[in-house]
N, C-alpha and C positions, 0 to 999 in steps of 0.2 A: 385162828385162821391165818394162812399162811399169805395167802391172795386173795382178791373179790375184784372181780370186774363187769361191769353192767353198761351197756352200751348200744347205740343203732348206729350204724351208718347205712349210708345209699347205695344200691346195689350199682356198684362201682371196682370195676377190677384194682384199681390203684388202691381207693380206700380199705380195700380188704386185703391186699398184701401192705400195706403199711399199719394195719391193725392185727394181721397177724405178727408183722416179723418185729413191732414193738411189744406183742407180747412175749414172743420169744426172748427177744432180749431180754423182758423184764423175768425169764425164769432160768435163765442159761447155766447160773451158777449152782441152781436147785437139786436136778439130776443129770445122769449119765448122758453119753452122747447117744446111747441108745434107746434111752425112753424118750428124748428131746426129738430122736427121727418117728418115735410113734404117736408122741404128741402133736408134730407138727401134722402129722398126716392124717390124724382124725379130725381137728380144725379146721385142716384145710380141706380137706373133703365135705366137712359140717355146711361149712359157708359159702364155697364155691357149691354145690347142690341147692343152696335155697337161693341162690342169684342166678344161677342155670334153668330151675326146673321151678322153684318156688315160685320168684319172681319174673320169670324168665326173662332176667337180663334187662330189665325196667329200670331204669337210673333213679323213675321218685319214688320206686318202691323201696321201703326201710327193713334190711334185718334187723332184729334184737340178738345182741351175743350177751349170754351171760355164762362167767368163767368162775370157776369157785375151787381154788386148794387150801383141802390142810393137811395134817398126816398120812390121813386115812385112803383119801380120794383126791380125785380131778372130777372135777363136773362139770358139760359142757351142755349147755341148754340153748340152743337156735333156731328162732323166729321169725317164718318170712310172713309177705302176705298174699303168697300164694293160695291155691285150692285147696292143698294137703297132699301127702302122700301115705298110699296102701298101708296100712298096719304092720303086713307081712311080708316081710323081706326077706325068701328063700337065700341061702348061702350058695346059690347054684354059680359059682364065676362065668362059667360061660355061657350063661345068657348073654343078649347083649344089652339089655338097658340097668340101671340101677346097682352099677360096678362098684362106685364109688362109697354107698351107703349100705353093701353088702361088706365093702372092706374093712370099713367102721364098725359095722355090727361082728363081723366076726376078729375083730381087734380088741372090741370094748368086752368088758366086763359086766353090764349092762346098759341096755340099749332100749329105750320105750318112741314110741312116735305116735304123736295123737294130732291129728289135722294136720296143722303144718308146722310144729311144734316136735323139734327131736332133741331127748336129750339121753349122753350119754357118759357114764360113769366109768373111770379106770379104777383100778382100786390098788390099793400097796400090795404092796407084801407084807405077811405078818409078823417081821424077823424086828420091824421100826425101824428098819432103811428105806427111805424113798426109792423105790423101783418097781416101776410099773409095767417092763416089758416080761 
């Protein structure tokens, strides 16, 4: 395994850009500058949506981020403790609600959501270069 990361913080705008942009740092060297702009964007999407909608924006409410690379995959698993969200997330863009986790889903390579629990997988390429755009 290339990464492992398992963590809560407080639904907190500061603590979730500084949990993500030290994650970034900690992968920067990994891949290109163009899977690092679709990495950052399905994180950040993951976790602003469960402090937005999940939690809605509750400070003692806790996401759970768990982050997992190795060859193969990214795996992005995030837990609020909110109500849940719909199972099904049409790819329609111009609705107007649910942009952010249509973006994700049609980014991801797969994408499951069960209550409030989303997790989603990029996957490599099959060539054993790391690139996942």
């Amino acid at each position: 395994m290339l990464y492992f990361y398992r963590g809560f913080l407080l639904s907190d705008l500061n603590e979730i850009k500084n949990l993500i942009d030290g994650f970034m740092n900690d992968i920067k060297d990994q891949f290109c500058e163009d899977d690092l702009f679709k990495i950052r964007l399905v994180i950040n999407e993951l976790i602003v949506n469960s402090y937005e909608h999940g939690n809605e924006s509750c400070k003692e409410k806790k996401i759970e981020v768990v982050i997992m690379i190795n060859e193969d995959f990214i795996m992005f698993k995030i837990i609020d403790e909110g109500d849940g969200i719909p199972a099904f997330i049409p790819k329609d863009f111009m609705s107007d609600s649910g942009r952010g986790l249509k973006l994700v889903n049609y980014l991801s390579d797969e994408f499951f959501v069960s209550d409030n629990k989303v997790t989603v997988i990029l996957n490599s390429n099959k060539s054993g270069t790391k690139h996942f755009v």
